[in-house]
C-alpha positions in Angstrom: 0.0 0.0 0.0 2.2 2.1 0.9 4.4 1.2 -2.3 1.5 2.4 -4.4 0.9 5.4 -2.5 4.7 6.8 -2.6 4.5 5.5 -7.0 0.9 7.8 -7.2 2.9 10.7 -5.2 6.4 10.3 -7.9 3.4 10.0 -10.5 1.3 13.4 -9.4 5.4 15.7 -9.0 6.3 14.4 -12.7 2.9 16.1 -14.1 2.9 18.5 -12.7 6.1 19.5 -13.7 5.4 18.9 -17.2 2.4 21.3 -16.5 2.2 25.1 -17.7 -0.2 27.7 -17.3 -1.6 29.0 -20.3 -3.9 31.2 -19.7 -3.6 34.8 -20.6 -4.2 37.8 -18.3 -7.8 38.3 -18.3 -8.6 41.9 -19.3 -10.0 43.4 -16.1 -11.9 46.3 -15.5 -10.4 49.3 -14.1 -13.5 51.7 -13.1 -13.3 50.1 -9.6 -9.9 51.8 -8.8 -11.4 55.1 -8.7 -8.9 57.1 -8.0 -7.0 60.4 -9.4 -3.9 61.0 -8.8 -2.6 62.3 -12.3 1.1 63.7 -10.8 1.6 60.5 -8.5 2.6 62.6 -5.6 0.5 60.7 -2.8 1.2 57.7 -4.5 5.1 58.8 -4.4 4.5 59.7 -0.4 3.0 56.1 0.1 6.3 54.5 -1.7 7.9 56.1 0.4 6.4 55.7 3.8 6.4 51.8 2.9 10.4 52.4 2.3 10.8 54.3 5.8 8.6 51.5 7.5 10.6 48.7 6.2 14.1 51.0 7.5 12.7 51.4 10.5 11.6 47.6 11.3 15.5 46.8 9.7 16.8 49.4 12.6 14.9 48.2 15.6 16.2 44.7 14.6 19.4 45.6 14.3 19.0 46.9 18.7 17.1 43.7 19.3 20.0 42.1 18.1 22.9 44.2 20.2 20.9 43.9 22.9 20.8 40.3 22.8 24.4 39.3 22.7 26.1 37.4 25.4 28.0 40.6 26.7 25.5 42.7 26.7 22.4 40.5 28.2 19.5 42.6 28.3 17.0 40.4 27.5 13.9 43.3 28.1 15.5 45.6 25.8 15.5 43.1 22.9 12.3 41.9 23.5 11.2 45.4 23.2 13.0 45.8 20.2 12.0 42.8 18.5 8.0 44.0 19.2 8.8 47.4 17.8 10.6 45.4 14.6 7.8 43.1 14.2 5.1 46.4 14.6 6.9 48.5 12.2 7.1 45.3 9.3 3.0 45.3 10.0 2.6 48.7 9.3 4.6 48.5 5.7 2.5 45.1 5.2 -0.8 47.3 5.6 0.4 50.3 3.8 0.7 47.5 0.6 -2.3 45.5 1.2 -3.8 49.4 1.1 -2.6 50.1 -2.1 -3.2 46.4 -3.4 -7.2 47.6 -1.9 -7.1 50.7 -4.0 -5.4 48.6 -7.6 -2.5 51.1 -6.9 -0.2 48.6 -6.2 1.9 49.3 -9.5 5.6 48.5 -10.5 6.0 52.0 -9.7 5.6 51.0 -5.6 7.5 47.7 -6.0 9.9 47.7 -7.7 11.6 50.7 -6.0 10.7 48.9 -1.8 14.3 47.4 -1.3 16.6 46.2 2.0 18.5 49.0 3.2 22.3 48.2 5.4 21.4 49.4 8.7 24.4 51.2 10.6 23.1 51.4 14.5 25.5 52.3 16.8 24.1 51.7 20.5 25.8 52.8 23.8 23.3 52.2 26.5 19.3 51.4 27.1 19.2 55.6 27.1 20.6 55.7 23.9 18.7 53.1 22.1 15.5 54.5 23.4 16.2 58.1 22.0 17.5 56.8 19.1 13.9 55.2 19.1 12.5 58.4 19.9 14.2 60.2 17.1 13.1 57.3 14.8 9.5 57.3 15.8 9.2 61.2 15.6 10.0 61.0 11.8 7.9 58.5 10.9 5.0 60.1 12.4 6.1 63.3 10.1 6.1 61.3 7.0 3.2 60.2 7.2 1.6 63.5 8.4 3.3 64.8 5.1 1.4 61.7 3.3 -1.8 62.8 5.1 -0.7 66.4 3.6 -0.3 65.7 0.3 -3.2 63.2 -0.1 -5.7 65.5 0.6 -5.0 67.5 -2.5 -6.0 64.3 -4.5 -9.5 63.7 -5.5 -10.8 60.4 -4.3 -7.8 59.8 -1.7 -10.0 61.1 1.5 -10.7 57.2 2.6 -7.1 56.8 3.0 -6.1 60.3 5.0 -8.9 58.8 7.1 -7.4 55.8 7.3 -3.9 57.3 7.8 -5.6 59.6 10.5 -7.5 57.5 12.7 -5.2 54.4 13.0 -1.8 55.1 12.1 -1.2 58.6 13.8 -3.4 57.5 16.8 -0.5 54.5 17.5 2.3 57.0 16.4 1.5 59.3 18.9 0.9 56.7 21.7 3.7 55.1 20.8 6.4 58.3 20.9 4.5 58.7 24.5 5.3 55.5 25.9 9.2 55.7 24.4 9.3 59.0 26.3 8.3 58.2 29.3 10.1 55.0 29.5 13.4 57.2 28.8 12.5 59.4 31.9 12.8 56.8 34.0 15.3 55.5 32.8 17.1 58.2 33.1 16.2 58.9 36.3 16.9 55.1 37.6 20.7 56.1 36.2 21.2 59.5 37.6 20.2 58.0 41.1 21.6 54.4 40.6 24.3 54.0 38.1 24.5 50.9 35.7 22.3 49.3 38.2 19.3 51.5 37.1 19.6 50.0 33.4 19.7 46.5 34.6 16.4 47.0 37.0 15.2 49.2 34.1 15.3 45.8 31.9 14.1 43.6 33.9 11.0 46.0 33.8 10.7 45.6 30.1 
């Protein structure tokens, strides 16, 4: 049985290699997209804002990383960073499934999203979380400048709403949570030296 059942398996692998799709691209209607952007500028803004997601996700593993080598050991601070990696590959992953939404998910997105060769450079838990800061503040301009631009363009209002109401909302909370955490931080070192960072992890 089993005999027959691995010969069926050999049988079904060699068709279907021998197998190739001929059907040609179905000629599908475009009135659906319905949207006007003749310059490209908020779709250029979106490109973008994909790019500096997919940078930013590439930084904050590059931390998660330092922060988990053997002589450093700060096993909070890399599980933070790894969260803030994995949050800012989701927000590039809805910014595409957006545009895929919207049939504006053109070679003129793809084909210019690439890998970037992160330098990060961390000296402490204080640095890495401005550094974070920093990071965090930028993105939330870009995409108020892709919330800016968009509103020029006919037919783009559902996603400055979009942009609005769920991206800035977590941007916001999110700077405000890095903030504070760098306080005390701060504060645990000014008061107890290197000691402060490693209580400060074990927090995280």
């Amino acid at each position: 049985m089993m005999k027959l059942f691995a010969a069926v398996l050999i049988l079904a692998a060699v068709v279907n290699a021998q197998m190739t799709c001929r059907l040609e691209q179905p000629r599908m209607p475009v009135e659906w997209v319905g949207l006007n952007d003749k310059n490209g500028q908020c779709l250029e803004e979106m490109r973008k804002q994909i790019q500096m997601e997919i940078n930013a996700s590439n930084i904050y593993l590059a931390m998660a990383a330092h922060f988990s080598r053997d002589v450093i050991n700060r096993p909070g601070f890399a599980e933070h960073f790894f969260k803030s990696a994995r949050e800012e590959r989701e927000h590039g992953s809805k910014l595409i499934e957006y545009l895929s939404m919207r049939g504006q998910l053109t070679d003129a997105v793809t084909d210019l999203i690439h890998l970037i060769d992160v330098d990060v450079r961390v000296d402490s838990g204080a640095d890495a979380l401005r550094q974070a800061l920093e990071l965090e503040t930028k993105v939330t301009k870009s995409i108020r400048n892709v919330i800016k631009t968009c509103e020029k363009s006919p037919n783009w209002y559902h996603l400055v709403d979009w942009l609005t109401g769920e991206f800035l909302d977590e941007q916001i909370t999110g700077q405000r949570d890095l903030a504070g955490k760098l306080s005390t931080l701060t504060k645990m070192m000014a008061s107890q030296g290197p000691l402060g960072e490693f209580l400060f992890d074990k927090q995280l």
